[in-house]
Backbone bond lengths (Angstrom), bond angles and torsions (degrees), N, CA, C in turn:
res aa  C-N    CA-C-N  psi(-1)  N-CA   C-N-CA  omega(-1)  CA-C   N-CA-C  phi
1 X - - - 1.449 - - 1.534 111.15 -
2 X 1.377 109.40 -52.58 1.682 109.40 167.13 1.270 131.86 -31.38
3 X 1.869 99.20 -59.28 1.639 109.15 -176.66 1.580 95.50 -73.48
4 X 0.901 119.86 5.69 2.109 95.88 -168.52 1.960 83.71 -94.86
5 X 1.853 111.09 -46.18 1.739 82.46 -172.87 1.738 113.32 -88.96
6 X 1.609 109.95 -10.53 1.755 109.28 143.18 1.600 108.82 -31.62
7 X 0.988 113.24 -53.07 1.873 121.25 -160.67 1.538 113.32 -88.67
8 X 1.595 114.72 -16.70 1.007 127.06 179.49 1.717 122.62 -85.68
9 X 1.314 105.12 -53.64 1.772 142.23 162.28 1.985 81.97 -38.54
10 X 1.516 106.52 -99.94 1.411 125.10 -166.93 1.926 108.49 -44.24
11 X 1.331 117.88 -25.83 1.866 104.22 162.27 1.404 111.63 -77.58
12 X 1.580 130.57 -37.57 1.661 133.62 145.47 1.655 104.96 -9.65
13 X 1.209 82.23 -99.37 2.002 98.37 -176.66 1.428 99.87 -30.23
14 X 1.296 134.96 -84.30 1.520 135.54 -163.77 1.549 96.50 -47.39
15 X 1.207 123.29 -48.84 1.497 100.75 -175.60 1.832 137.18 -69.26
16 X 1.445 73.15 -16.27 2.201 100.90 175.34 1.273 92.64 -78.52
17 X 1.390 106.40 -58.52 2.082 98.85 -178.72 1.110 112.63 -35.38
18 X 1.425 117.77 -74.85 1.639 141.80 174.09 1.502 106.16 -9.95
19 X 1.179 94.59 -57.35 1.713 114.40 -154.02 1.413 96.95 -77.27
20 X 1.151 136.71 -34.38 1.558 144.38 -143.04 1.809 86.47 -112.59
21 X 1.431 141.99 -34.89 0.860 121.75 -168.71 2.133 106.43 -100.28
22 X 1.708 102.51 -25.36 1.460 90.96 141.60 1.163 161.07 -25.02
23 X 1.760 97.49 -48.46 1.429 124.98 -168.60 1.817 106.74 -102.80
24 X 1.198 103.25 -11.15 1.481 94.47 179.89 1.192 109.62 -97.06
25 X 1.417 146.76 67.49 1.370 138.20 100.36 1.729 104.59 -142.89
26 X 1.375 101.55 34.56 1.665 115.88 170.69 1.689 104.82 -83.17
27 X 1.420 122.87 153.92 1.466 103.41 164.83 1.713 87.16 -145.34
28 X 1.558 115.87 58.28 1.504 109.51 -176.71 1.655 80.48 -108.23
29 X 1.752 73.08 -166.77 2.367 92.56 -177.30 1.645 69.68 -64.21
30 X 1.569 118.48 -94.73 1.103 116.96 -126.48 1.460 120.56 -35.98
31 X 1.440 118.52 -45.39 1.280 119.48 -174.83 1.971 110.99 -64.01
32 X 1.301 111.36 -0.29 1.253 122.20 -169.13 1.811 99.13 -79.84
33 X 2.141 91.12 -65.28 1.502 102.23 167.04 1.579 125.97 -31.10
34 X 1.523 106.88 -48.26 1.179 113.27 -163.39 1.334 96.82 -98.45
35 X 1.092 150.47 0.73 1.754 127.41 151.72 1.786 107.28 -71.75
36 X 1.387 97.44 -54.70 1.651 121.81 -172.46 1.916 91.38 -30.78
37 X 1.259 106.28 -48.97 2.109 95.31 -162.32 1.692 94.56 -104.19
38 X 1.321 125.25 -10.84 1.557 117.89 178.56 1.950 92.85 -79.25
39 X 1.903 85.80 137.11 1.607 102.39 -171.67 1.588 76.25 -89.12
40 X 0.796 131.88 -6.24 1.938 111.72 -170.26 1.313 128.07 -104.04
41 X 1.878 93.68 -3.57 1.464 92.18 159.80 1.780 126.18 -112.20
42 X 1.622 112.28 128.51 1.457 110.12 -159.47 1.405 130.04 -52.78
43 X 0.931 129.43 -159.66 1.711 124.46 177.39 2.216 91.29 -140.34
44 X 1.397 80.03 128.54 1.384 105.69 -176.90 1.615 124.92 -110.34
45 X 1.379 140.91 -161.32 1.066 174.51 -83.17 1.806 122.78 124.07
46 X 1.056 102.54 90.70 1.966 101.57 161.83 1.052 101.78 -144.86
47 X 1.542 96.31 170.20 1.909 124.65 -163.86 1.566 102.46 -118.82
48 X 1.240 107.34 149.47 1.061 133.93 174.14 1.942 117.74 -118.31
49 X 1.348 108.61 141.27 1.871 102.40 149.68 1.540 105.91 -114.64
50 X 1.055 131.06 130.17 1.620 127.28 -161.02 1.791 92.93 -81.47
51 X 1.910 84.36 166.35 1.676 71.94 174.42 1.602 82.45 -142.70
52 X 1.235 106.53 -143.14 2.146 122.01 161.46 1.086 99.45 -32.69
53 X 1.287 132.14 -169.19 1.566 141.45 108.73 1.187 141.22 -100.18
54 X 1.163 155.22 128.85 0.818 149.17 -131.59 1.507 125.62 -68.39
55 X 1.393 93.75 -31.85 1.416 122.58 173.58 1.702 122.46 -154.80
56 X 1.466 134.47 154.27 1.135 120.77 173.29 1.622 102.52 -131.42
57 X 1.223 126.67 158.01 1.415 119.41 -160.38 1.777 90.22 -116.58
58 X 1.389 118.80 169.61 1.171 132.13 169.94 1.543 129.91 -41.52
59 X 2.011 96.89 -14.10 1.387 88.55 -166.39 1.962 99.60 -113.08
60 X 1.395 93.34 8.69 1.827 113.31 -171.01 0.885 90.58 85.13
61 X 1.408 166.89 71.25 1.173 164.53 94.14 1.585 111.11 -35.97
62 X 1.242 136.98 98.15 1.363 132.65 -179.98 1.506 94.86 -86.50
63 X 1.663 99.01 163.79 1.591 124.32 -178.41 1.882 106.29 -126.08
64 X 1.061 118.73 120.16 1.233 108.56 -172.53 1.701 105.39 -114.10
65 X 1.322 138.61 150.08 1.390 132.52 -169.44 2.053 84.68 -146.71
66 X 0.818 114.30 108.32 1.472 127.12 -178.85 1.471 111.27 -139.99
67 X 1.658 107.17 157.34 1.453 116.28 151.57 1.212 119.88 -95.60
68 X 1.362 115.93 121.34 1.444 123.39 155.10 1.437 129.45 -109.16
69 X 1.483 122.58 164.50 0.938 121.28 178.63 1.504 113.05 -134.53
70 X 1.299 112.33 176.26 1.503 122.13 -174.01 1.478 120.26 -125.99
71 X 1.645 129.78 143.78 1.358 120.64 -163.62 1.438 143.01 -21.62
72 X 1.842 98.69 -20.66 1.046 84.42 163.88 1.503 123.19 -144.45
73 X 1.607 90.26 71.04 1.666 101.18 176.33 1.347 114.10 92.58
74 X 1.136 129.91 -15.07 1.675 129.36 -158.61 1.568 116.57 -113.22
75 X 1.968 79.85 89.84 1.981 87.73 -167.75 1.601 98.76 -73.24
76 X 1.143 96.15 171.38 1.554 139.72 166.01 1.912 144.62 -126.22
77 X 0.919 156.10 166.85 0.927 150.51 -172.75 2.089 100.38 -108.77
78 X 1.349 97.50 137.74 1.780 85.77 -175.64 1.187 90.19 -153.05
79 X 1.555 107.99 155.80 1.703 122.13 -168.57 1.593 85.21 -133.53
80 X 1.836 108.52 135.90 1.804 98.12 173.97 1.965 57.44 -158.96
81 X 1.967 74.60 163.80 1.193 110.60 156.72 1.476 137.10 -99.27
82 X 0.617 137.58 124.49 1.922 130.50 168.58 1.456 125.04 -95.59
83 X 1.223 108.17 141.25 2.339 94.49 -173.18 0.602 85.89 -94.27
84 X 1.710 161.34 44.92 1.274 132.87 75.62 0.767 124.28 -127.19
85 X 1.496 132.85 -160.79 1.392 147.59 161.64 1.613 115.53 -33.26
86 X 1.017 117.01 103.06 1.890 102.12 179.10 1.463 109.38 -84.88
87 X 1.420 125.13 151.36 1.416 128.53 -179.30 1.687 79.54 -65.97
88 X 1.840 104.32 168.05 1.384 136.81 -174.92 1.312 102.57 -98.56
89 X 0.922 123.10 176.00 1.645 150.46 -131.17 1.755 117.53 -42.75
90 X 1.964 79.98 58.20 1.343 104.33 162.65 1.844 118.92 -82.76
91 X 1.395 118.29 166.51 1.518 118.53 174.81 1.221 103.41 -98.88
92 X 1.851 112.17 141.46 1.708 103.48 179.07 1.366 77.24 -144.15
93 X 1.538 102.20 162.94 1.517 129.26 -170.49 1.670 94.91 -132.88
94 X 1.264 110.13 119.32 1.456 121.14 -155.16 1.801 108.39 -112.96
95 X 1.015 148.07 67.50 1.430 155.53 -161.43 1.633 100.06 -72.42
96 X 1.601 100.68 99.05 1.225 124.74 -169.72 1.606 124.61 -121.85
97 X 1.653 123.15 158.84 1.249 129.22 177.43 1.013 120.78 -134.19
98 X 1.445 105.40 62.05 1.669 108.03 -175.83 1.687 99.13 89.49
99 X 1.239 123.38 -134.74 1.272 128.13 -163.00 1.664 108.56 -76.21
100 X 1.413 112.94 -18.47 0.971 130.84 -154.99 1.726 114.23 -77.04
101 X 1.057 134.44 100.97 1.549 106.35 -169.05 1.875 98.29 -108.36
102 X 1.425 91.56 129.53 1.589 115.44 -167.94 1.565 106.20 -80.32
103 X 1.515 124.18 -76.12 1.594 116.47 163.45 1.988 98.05 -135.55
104 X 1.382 97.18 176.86 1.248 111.81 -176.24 1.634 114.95 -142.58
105 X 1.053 105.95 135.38 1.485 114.44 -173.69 1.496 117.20 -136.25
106 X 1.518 122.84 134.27 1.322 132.60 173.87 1.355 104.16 -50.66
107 X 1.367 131.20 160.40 1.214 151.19 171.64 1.498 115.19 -154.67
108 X 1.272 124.90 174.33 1.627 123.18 -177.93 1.273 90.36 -116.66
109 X 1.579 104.80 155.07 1.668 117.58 175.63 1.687 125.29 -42.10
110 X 1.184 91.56 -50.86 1.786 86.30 175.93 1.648 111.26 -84.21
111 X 1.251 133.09 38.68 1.617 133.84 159.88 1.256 79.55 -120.66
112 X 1.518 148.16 17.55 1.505 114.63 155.35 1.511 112.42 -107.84
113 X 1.299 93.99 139.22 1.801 95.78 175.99 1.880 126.78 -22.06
114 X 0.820 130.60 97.50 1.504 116.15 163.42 1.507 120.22 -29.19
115 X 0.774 138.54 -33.42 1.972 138.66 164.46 1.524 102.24 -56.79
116 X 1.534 103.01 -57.28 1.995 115.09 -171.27 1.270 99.23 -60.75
117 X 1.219 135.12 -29.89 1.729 140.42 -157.30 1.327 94.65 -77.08
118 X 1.276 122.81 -61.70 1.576 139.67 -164.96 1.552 89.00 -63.55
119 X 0.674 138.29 -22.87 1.946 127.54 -165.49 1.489 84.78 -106.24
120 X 1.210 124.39 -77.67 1.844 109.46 -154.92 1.081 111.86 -71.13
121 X 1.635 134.40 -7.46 1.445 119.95 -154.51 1.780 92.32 -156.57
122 X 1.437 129.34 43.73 0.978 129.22 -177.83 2.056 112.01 -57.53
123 X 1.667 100.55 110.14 1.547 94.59 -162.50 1.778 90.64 -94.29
């Protein structure tokens, strides 16, 4: 009885691993879904410089597909939405879980990391 929820507990973990090392350099829904409910992947901080979007839907719903990065230098690829259109080559501070982006907020250039600056906005 032990080893079966020993065996049960430990296929859990391998499958959160699985899932968490999938999703880390994914920036689709799914990998979004699957950080959003995996307890094993952390909750972060990254920056953005906005640009277009990629797309906007019927209802102004913008689609954004960008690189961001995090305090210290280590971009990523990230997909978020905006209800609308955001002006361009604004700074946003993106409160994230892995693929997942939770909310996003404008900021001014110097509240972004100096490491994050050099990656999104190389002057």
């Amino acid at each position: 009885m032990i080893k079966k929820i020993l065996g049960v507990i430990i296929g859990i973990f391998i499958l959160l691993f699985g899932a968490m090392l999938y999703s880390k350099n994914s920036s689709s829904e799914v990998a979004g879904t699957l950080d959003q409910l995996n307890p094993l992947v952390p909750k972060s901080e990254i920056y953005v410089k906005t640009t277009k979007p990629q797309s906007v839907n019927g209802y102004g719903t913008a689609n954004y597909q960008q690189i961001a990065a995090d305090e210290n230098g280590k971009t990523r690829t990230i997909q978020f939405n905006g209800i609308t259109e955001l002006k361009t080559d604004r700074y946003l501070k993106l409160s994230n879980k892995g693929a997942h982006i939770e909310t996003y907020e404008e900021v001014r250039r110097d509240q972004v990391p100096e490491k994050a600056l050099k990656e999104i906005d190389p002057r």
